[in-house]
N, C-alpha and C positions, 0 to 999 in steps of 0.2 A: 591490532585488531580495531576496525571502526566499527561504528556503531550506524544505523540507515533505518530511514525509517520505509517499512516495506509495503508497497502500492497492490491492491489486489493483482494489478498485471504483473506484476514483478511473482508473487506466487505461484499464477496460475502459468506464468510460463515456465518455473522452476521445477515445479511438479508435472510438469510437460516433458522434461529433460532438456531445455533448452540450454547449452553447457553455458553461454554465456551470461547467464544468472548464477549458477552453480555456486561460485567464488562467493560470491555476496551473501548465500548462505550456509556452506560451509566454513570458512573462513573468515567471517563478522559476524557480527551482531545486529540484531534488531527490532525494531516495535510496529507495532501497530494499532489499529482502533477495531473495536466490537464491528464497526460497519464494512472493514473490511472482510474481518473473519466473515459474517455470513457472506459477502459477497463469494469469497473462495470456495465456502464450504457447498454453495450452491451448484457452483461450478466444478466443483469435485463430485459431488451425485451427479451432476449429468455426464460427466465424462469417464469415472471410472467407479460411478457407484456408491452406494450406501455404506457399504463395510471398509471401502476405503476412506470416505471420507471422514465416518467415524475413526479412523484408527486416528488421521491428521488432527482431529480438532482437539484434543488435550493438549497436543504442541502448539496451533494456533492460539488458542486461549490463554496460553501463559507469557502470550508477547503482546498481551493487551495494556492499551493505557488509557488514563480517565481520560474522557473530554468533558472540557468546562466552559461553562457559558463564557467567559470572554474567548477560546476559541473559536466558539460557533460562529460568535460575534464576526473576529477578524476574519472567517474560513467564505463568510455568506457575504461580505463584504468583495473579498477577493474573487468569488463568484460572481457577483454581478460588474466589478471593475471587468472581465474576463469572458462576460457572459456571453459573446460571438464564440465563443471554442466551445460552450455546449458541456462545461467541465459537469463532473459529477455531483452530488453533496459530500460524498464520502472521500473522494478524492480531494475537496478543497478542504476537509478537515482535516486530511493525513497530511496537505502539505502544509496546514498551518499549526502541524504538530510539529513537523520538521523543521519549522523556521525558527519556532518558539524553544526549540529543543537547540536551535545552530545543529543539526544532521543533514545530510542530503538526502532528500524525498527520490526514493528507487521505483523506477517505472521507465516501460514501454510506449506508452503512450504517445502517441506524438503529439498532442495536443499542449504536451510538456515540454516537449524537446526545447524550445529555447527561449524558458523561465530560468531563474534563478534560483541557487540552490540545486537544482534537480541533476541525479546521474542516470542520465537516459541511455538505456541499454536495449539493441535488437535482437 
């Protein structure tokens, strides 16, 4: 079983049913950050509601992990080397969780598609 660190895309399309995410959270493991949680949980009230999204969030929140000012550091650094693709904040800290951690940063994105590290899935 690996372990990945998991991208709000990477959720919101798993809870989408998109089968090819499926595997990466059935069958591994994974983390994430507070900024992505709300990102999902935002994105779970709009699409399928308040009572769902509450049901999700006690599973999201216990795949949280600290961020710490030298990630912010290296994440806003990697931002602005990057900053033509328009990346996120939350995104450049999940992936400077994933590098810090040696995981692969799991996302759709194509803004990701050909970094390093990352397992870009459509």
């Amino acid at each position: 079983m690996s372990e990945f660190f998991y991208d709000s895309y990477a959720f919101i399309e798993y809870f989408n049913g998109n089968p090819h995410f499926k595997p990466y959270f059935e069958k591994h493991t994974g983390i994430t950050t507070l900024f992505n949680v709300a990102e999902v949980y935002y994105s779970l009230l709009h699409d399928k509601g308040k009572a769902a999204a509450d049901d999700i969030l006690p599973t999201l929140l216990s795949l949280i992990v600290e961020v710490d000012g030298e990630i912010i550091q290296k994440a806003m650094l990697f931002r602005f080397f990057h900053r033509k693709q328009k990346l996120s904040y939350a995104d450049c800290i999940g992936y400077g969780i994933s590098r810090e951690r040696g995981i692969p940063f799991l996302t759709g994105d194509v803004r990701f598609k050909d970094i390093k590290d990352v397992e870009f899935v459509k």
